[in-house]
C-alpha positions as CSV (number, residue, x, y, z in Angstrom):
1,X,50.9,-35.8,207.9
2,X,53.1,-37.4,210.7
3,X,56.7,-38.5,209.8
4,X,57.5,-41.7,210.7
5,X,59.3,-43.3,213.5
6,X,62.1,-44.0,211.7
7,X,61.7,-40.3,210.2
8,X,62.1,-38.9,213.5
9,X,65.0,-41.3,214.9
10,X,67.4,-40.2,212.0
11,X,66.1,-36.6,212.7
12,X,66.7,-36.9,216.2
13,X,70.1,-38.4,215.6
14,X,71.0,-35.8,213.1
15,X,70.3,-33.4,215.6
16,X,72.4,-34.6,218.5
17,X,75.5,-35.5,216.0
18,X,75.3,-31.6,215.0
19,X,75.3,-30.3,218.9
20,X,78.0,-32.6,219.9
21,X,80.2,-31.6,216.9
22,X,79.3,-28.1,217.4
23,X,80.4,-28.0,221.0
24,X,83.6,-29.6,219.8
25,X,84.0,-27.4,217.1
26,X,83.1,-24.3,219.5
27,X,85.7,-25.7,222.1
28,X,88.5,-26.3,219.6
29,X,88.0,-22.4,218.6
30,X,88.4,-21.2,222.2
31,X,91.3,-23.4,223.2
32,X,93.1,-21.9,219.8
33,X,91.7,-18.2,220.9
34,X,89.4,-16.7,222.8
35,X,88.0,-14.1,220.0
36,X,88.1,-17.0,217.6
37,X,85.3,-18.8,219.8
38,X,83.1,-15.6,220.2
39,X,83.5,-15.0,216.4
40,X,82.5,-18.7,216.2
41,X,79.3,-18.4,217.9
42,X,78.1,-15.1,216.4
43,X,79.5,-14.1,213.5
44,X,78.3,-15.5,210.3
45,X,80.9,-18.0,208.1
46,X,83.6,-17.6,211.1
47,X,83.2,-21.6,211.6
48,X,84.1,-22.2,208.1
49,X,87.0,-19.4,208.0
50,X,88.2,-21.0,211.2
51,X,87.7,-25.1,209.6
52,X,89.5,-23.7,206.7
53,X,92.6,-22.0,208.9
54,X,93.3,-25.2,211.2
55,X,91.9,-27.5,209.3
56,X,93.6,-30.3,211.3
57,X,92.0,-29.6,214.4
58,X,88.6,-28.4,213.0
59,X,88.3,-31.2,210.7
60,X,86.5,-34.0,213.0
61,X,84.1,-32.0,214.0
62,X,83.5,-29.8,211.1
63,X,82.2,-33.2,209.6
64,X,80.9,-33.9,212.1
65,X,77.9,-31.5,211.6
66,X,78.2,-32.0,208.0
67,X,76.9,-35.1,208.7
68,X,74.2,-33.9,211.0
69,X,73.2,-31.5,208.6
70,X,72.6,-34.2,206.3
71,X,70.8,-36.7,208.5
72,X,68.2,-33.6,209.3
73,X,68.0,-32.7,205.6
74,X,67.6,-36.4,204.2
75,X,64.9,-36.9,207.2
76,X,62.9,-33.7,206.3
77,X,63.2,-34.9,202.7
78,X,62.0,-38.3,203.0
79,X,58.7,-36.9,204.9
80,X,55.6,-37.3,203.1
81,X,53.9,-34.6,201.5
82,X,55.2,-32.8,199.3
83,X,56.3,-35.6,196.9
84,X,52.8,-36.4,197.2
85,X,51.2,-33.4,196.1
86,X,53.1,-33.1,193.2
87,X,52.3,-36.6,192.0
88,X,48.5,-35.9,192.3
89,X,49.1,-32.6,190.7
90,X,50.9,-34.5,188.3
91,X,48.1,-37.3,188.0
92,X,44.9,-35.0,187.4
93,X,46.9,-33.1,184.7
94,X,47.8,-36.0,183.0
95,X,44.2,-37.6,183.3
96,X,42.8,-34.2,182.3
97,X,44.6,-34.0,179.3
98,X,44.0,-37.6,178.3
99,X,40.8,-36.8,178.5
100,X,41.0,-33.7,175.7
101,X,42.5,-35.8,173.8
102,X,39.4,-38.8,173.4
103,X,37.0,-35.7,173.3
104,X,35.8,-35.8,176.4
105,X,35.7,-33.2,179.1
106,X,38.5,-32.7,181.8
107,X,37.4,-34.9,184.9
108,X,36.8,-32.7,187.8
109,X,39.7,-32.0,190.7
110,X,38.3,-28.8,192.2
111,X,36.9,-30.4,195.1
112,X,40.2,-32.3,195.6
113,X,42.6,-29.0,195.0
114,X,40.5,-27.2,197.2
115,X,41.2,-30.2,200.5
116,X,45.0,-30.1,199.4
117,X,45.1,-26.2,199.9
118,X,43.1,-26.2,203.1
119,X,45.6,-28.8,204.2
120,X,48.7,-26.7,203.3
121,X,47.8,-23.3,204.4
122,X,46.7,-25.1,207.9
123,X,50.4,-26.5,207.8
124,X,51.8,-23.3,206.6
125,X,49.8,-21.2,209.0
126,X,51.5,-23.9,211.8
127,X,54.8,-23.3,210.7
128,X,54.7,-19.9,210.6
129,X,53.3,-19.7,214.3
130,X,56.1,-21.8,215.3
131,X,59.0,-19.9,213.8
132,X,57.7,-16.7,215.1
133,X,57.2,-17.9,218.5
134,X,60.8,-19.7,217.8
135,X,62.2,-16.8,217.0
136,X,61.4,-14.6,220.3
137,X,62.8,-17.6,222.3
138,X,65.8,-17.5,220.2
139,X,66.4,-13.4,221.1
140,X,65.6,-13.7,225.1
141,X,68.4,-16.4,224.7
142,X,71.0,-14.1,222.4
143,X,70.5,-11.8,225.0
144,X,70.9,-14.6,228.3
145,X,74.1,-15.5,226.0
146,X,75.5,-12.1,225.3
147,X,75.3,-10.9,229.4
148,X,77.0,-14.0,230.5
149,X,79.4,-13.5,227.6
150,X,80.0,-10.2,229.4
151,X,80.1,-11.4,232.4
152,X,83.2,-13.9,232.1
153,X,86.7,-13.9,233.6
154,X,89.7,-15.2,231.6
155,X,90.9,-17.0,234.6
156,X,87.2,-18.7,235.6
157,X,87.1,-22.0,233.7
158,X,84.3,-23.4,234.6
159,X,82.0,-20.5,233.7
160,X,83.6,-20.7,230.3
161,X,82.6,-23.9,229.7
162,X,79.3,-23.8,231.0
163,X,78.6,-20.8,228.6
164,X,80.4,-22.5,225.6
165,X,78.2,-25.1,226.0
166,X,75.2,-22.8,225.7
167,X,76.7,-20.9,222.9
168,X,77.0,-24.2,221.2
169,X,73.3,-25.4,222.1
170,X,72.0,-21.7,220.5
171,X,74.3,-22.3,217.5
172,X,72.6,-25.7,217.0
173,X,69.3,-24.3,217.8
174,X,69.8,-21.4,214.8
175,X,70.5,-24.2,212.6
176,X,67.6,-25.8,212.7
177,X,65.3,-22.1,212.6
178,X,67.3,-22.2,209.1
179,X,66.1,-25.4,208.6
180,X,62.6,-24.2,209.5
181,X,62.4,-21.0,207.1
182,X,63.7,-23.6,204.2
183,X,61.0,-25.6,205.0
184,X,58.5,-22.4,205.2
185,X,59.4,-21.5,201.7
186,X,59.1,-24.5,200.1
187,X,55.3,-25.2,201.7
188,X,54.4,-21.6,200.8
189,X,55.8,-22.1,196.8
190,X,53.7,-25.4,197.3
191,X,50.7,-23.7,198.2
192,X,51.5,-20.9,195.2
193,X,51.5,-24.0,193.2
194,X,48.4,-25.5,194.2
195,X,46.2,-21.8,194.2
196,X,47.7,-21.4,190.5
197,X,46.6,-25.1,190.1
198,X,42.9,-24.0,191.1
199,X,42.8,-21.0,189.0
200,X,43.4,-22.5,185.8
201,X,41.0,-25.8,186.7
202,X,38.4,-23.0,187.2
203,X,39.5,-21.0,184.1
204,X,39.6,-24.3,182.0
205,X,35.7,-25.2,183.5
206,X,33.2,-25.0,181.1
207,X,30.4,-22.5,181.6
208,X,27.6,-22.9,182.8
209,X,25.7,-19.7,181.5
210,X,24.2,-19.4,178.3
């Protein structure tokens, strides 16, 4: 199911509020110390040690991607489907047990389970393509990133900014792959859901063998 325009604008502006902040962020490290910008970019937590140590000059742009973080996260929230599938899970429970309760059998929602699971392991199967195709983009670049890192001179300005700003676009880029894998594991438990779903509709169905 496509997100909406207005879906995708706050996603979109989520995105760019996070890569300009980051750049800042990434900038403000190396003009405090060199090390502290590489251990920005590549190690894991250093951005929120470093926030945390100058907080006055981190602070902008630390919230900055807070808030882009937020936009992206509200955005993929707010996207149809999987508030949906619960409330028809929810629906065909509730009308199945309604119906126990009158003495009458369970209406059946194999048929219907069965479109909803084809639909989420297509989306899943998607996804999964994506990231892993993502992910060998995202090493060919660590590896662009870590020979130009390398490469640079103290003294040659503009090649340090011109690889902090792609340091700053991978960082932004990683972000969103952890996005991605959030969003993996939730449509996988949602297919888990639906297949467990399935099982006990067929386990519940009467039988048709004497």
């Amino acid at each position: 199911m496509n997100a909406s325009w207005l879906t995708l604008t706050v996603m979109g502006l989520g995105l760019l509020i996070g890569l300009v902040c980051t750049i800042l962020l990434v900038v403000v490290a190396f003009q405090k110390k060199f090390l502290w910008g590489i251990a920005v970019l590549f190690v894991p937590f250093a951005s929120l040690i470093f926030t945390c140590l100058n907080w006055k000059e981190a602070k902008l742009p630390f919230f900055g991607i807070m808030l882009g973080g937020a936009l992206i996260g509200g955005a993929i929230g707010a996207t149809p489907g999987a508030s949906e599938a619960f409330w028809k899970q929810f629906q065909a429970q509730y009308n199945a047990q309604l119906a126990l309760q009158h003495g009458q059998p369970p209406p059946p929602a194999t048929t219907d389970l069965n479109a909803q699971i084809q639909e989420h392991r297509q989306r899943l199967e998607t996804m999964q393509a994506t990231f892993a195709q993502d992910g060998a983009e995202m090493t060919k670049q660590y590896q662009e990133l870590d020979a130009q890192r390398k490469a640079l001179k103290s003294g040659d300005t503009a090649a340090i900014t011109k690889f902090n700003e792609a340091a700053a676009a991978y960082q932004t880029r990683n972000t969103a792959r952890k996005l991605m894998a959030q969003q993996i594991a939730t449509a996988q438990h949602e297919l888990d859901e639906l297949l467990d779903s399935r099982s006990r509709a067929n386990a519940g169905a009467p039988s048709t063998h004497r």
